[in-house]
Each structure stands twice: as structure tokens, then as C-alpha cells.
N, C-alpha and C positions, 0 to 999 in steps of 0.2 A: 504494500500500500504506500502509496506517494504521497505523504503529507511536507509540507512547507512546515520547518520548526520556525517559532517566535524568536526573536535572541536570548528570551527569559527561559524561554524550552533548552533552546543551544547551549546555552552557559551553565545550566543545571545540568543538561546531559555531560556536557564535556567535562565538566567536578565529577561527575559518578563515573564515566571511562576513564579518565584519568586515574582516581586512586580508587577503585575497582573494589571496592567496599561498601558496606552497606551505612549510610549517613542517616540520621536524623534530619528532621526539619527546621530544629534549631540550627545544625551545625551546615546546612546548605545554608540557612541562613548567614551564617558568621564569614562562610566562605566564598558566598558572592555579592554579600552586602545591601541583598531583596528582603523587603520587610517579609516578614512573617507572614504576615497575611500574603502577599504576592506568593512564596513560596508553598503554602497552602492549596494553591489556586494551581500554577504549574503543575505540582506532585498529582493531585486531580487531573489533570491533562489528560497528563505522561504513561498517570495510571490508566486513565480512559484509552488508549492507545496503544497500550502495553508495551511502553519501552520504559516502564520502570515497575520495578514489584520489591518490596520490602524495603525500600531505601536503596534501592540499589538497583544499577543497570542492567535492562536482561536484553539476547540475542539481539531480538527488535529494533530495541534502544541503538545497539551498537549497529543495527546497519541501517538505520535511519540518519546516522552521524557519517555513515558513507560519501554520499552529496560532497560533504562539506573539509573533506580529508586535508585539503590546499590550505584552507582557512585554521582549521586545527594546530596544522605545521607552520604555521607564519606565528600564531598565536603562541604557540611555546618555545619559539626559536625567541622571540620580543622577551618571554618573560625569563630565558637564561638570561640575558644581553645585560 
């Protein structure tokens, strides 16, 4: 299925692929700086779409972050630098 992520989707997905762990909602919170409430609302999404289930990224998740692979690699090459 072809969905269009939000950036608020992107940046939550990319925290859970990256350290590949299961997060809280507080600690997506802490970690991308979206109020509570927003990240509430995403997780809801993500959940509705199943690219997220227990805090954590599943299959789905990770190849709905496919698209975006170029963007991913620019974005972590910036945050070594």
C-alpha cells in the first residue's frame, strides 16, 4: 500500500528504525520534540496502518521508509557532521 508519510509520520518512523527498539510515547516524545498530544495522534496513524505495533517499528513500517532511503542518508550523514 502507497501511503504518503506526514514529516510527523517520517521523523517518528525514522526514531523507531533507527534504534530499532520499542519507545514509549513519552520518550518519542523527548526524542523528537512533538508534544505529547501530536505524538499520540501519529502513534494512532502509524498504528492504523501498521507500520508501528508496541512502540516499535514493524516490517510495514520499514518499507514504507523505503521511498525515502536518499532523505534518511542525507539526514544522518548532517547529524555525524
Amino acid at each position: 500500500m502507497n501511503h504518503t508519510l506526514s514529516k510527523k509520520q517520517f521523523d517518528v518512523l525514522v526514531l523507531l528504525e533507527k534504534e530499532r527498539k520499542a519507545f514509549t510515547q513519552r520518550q518519542i516524545e523527548e526524542n523528537t520534540g512533538y508534544s505529547l498530544g501530536t505524538i499520540n495522534k501519529v502513534m494512532q496513524e502509524l498504528s492504523e496502518l501498521k507500520y508501528v505495533e508496541n512502540g516499535q517499528i514493524t516490517n510495514d513500517g520499514v518499507s514504507a521508509l523505503e521511498p525515502y532511503l536518499s532523505l534518511i542518508h542525507i539526514w544522518r550523514c548532517r547529524r555525524i557532521e
